[in-house]
N, C-alpha and C positions, 0 to 999 in steps of 0.2 A: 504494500500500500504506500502510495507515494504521495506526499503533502507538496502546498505550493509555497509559492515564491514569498520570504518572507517569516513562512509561518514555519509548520513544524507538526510532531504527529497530532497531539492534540487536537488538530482540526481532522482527524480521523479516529482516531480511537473512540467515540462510542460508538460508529458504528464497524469498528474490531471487536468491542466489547460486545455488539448483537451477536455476530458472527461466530466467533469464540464460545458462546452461549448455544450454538449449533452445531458446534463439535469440531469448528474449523482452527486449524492453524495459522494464527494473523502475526504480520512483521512489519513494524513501521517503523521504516529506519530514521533517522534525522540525515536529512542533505546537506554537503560541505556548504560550510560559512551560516548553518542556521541553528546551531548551536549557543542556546543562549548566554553561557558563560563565558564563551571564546571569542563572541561576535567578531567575528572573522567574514561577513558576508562580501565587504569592499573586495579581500582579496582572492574571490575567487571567481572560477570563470565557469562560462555556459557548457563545457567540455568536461567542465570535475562533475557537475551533478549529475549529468548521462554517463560519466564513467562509474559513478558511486551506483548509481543505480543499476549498472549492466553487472560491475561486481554481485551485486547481493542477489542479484536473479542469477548470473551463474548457481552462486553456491546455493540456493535452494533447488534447482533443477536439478541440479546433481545430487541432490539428496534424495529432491522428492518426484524427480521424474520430469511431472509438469506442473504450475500453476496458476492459481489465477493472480488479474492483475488488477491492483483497482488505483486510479490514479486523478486526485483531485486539483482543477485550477492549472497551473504551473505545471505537475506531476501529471496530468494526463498527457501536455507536449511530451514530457518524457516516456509514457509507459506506450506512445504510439514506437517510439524508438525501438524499446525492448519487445514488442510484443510482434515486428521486424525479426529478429535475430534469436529468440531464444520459445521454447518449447511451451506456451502461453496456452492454456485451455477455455477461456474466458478473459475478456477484459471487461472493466467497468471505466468510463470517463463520468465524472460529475464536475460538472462548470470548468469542461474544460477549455484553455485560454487561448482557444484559437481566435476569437475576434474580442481585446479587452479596451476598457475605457467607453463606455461610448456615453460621450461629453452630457449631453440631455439630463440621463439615466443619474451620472454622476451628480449631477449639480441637486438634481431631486432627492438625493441621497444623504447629501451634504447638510439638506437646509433638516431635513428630518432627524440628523442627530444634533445637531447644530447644541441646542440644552440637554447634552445627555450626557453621561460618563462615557458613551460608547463614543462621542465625537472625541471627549479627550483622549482616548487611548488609542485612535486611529491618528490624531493629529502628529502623536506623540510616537508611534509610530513608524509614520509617514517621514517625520524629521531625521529618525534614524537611519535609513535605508538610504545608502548612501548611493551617489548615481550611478558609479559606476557599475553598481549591481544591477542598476535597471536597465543600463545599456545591454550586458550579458542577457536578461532575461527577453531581453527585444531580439535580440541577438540569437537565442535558443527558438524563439517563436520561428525566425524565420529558415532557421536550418530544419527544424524538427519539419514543417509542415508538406514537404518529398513526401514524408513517413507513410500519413495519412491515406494514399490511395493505394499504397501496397499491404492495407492489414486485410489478413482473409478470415480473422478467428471472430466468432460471434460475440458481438458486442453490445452493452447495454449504455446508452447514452442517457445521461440525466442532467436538468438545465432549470436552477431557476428562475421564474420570468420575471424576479422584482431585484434580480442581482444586478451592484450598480458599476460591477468592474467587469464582467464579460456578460460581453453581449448575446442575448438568448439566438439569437443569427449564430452561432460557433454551433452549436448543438444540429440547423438546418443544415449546415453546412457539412460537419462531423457526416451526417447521415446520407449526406449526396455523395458523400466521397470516399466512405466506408466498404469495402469489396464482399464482404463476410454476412451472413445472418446477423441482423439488428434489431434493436428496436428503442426507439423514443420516448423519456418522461420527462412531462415539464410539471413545473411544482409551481402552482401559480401564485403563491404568499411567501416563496422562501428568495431572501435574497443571497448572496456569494459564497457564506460556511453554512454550505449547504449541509451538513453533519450536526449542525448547533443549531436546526432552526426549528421551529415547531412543527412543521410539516417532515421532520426527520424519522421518527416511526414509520409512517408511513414508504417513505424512500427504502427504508434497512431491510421492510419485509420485501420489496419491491425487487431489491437485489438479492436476498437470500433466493426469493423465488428464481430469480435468473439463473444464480450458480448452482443450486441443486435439480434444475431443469434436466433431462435427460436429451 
């Protein structure tokens, strides 16, 4: 399970915690430079987090054969990567960042936290992330997205439509360009952590259902 740009497992582990509770085996690594002790994110590049990420899927393939992959935000550009090159039984994308920012969305987002703890810890956030990380991540967008029309393995794409950093068009898009059995959810009340939103039960069963499909 791969987390985005920024962030770190957190924004996936409850729904590892679902999962885990279904007898599955979950691994959410933290990606170079998101480390909150180290903050190390300035010095690293779009190249370390597709390599950290192909390492950990080697070593579970080789353990466990095949896996699934579930890659949110940031981490879905990546898991189109690995799900390329290594022995992938399923993939999940949720809000993944193929089309982010769209300026409108943002700004309506902005004035809604505007008096809330949530705006200061995005603000405060936001200061830390320094640029040159966001160049790499602009930078990862546009190398990863080849990826995209060469996936053949069945996939479950989930999008929600109040998210104010990727635009619910990355999810259309995802699905036109996807080679493999798929299928479409949009979450009409969830906005970007998609995993922390109250429409999140619903999603967890959504994909439980997907991965133990036959």
């Amino acid at each position: 399970m791969l987390h985005g740009f920024t962030g770190g497992p957190y924004e996936l582990t409850p729904l590892a915690e679902h999962l885990t509770r279904t007898g599955a085996v979950c691994h959410v690594p933290a990606l170079p430079g998101h480390d909150p002790e180290l903050r190390t994110l300035g010095d690293v590049r779009w190249i370390d987090w597709v390599h950290a990420a192909s390492i950990e899927a080697s070593r579970l393939t080789q353990r466990y054969g095949t896996i699934d992959l579930i890659g949110f935000s940031m981490g879905g550009l990546i898991s189109a990567y690995i799900a390329n090159r290594f022995p992938i039984r399923k993939l999940v994308l949720l809000n993944a960042a193929v089309y982010y920012l769209s300026p409108l969305r943002f700004i309506k987002n902005l004035a809604n936290r505007a008096h809330s703890n949530e705006w200061f810890n995005w603000n405060e956030k936001k200061k830390k992330t320094p640029w040159r990380a966001t160049r790499q991540f602009i930078e990862l967008n546009k190398q990863m997205r080849p990826e995209l029309p060469q996936i053949t393995v069945p996939t479950f794409i989930a999008q929600g439509e109040q998210d104010p950093i990727i635009h619910p068009k990355s999810a259309r898009y995802l699905y036109q360009k996807l080679q493999g059995e798929k299928e479409i959810h949009y979450f009409p009340g969830t906005r970007h952590m998609i995993c922390l939103e109250p429409e999140a039960p619903v999603l967890f069963k959504s994909v439980e259902q997907f991965l133990y499909k036959r």
